[in-house]
C-alpha positions in Angstrom: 0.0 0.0 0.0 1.0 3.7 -0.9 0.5 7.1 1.2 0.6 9.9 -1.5 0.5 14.0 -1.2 0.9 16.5 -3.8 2.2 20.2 -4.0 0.0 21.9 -6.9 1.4 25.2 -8.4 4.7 25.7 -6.0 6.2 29.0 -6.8 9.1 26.9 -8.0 10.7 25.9 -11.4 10.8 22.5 -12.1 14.1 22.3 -13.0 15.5 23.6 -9.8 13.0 20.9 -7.8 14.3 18.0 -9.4 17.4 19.1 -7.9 16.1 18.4 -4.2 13.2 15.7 -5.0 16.4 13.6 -6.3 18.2 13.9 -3.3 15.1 11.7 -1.3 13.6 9.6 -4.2 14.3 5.9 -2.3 15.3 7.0 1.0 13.4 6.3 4.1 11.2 9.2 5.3 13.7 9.9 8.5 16.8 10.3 6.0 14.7 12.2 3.4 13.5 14.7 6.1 17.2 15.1 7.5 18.1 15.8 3.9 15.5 18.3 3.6 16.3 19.5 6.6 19.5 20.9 5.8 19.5 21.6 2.5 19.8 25.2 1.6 17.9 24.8 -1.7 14.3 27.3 -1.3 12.8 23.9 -2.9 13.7 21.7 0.5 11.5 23.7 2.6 8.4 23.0 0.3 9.0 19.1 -0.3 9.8 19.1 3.2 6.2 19.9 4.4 4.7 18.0 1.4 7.0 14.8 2.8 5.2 15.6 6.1 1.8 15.5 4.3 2.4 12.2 3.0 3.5 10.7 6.4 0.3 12.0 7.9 -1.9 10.6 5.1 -0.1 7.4 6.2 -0.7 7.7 9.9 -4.1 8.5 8.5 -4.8 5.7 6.9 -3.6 3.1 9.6 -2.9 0.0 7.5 1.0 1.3 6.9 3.9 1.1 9.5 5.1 4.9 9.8 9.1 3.2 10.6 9.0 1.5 7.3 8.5 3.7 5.0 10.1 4.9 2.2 9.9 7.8 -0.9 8.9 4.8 -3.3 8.2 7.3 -6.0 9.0 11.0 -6.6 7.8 13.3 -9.3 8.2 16.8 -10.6 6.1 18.2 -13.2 6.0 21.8 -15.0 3.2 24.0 -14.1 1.6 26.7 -16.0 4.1 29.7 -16.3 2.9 33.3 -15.1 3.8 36.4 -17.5 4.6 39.7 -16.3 6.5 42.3 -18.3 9.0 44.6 -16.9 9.2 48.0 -18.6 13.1 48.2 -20.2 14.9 51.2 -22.0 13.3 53.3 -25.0 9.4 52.1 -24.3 10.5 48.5 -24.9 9.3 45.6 -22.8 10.8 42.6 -21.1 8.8 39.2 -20.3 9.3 37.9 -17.1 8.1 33.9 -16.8 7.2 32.9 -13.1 7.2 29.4 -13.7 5.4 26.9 -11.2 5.3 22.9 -10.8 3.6 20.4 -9.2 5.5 18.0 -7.4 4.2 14.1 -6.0 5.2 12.3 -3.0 4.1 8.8 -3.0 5.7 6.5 0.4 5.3 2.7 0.4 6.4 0.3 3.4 9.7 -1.4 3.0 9.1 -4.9 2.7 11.7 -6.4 5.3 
């Protein structure tokens, strides 16, 4: 059985979350949230409290055993990208993309 939680529209790109949710994919949830912890990247703190999510839909649910679990599965999608234009020099205009993600926790019990 899987526990799963996910982040919709996180004010991050999806390039720069890969970098963290790679860091955790196949760890157990105690090494993944000391990872998380102390990682300086601004996406940690987000997959940190989504990781937290997922834990608690597993405590939730009941059937799963909270010291076996594991990030069984880890994904990062692209979101829709927000447009804003920035005035530049001699009446020109500069696009600025505020791209978003939406990034998937899914935990599973360690068989063992």
């Amino acid at each position: 059985m899987t526990a799963k939680a996910t982040l919709r529209y996180a004010r991050v790109p999806a390039r720069k979350a890969r970098y963290v949710v790679d860091l955790i994919r196949g760890k157990d949830v105690e090494d993944a949230i000391q990872t998380l912890t102390f990682s300086r990247r601004r996406a940690a703190r987000a997959v940190l409290k989504l990781l937290n999510s997922a834990v608690a839909n597993a405590e939730q649910r009941g059937d799963l055993d909270l010291d076996l679990l594991y990030v069984q599965r880890a994904t990062v999608d692209v979101g829709p990208t927000m447009k804003r234009i920035r005035p530049r020099a001699q009446g020109r205009a500069y696009l600025i993309r505020r791209r978003t993600c939406h990034i998937t926790l899914e935990l599973a019990e360690r068989i063992g």
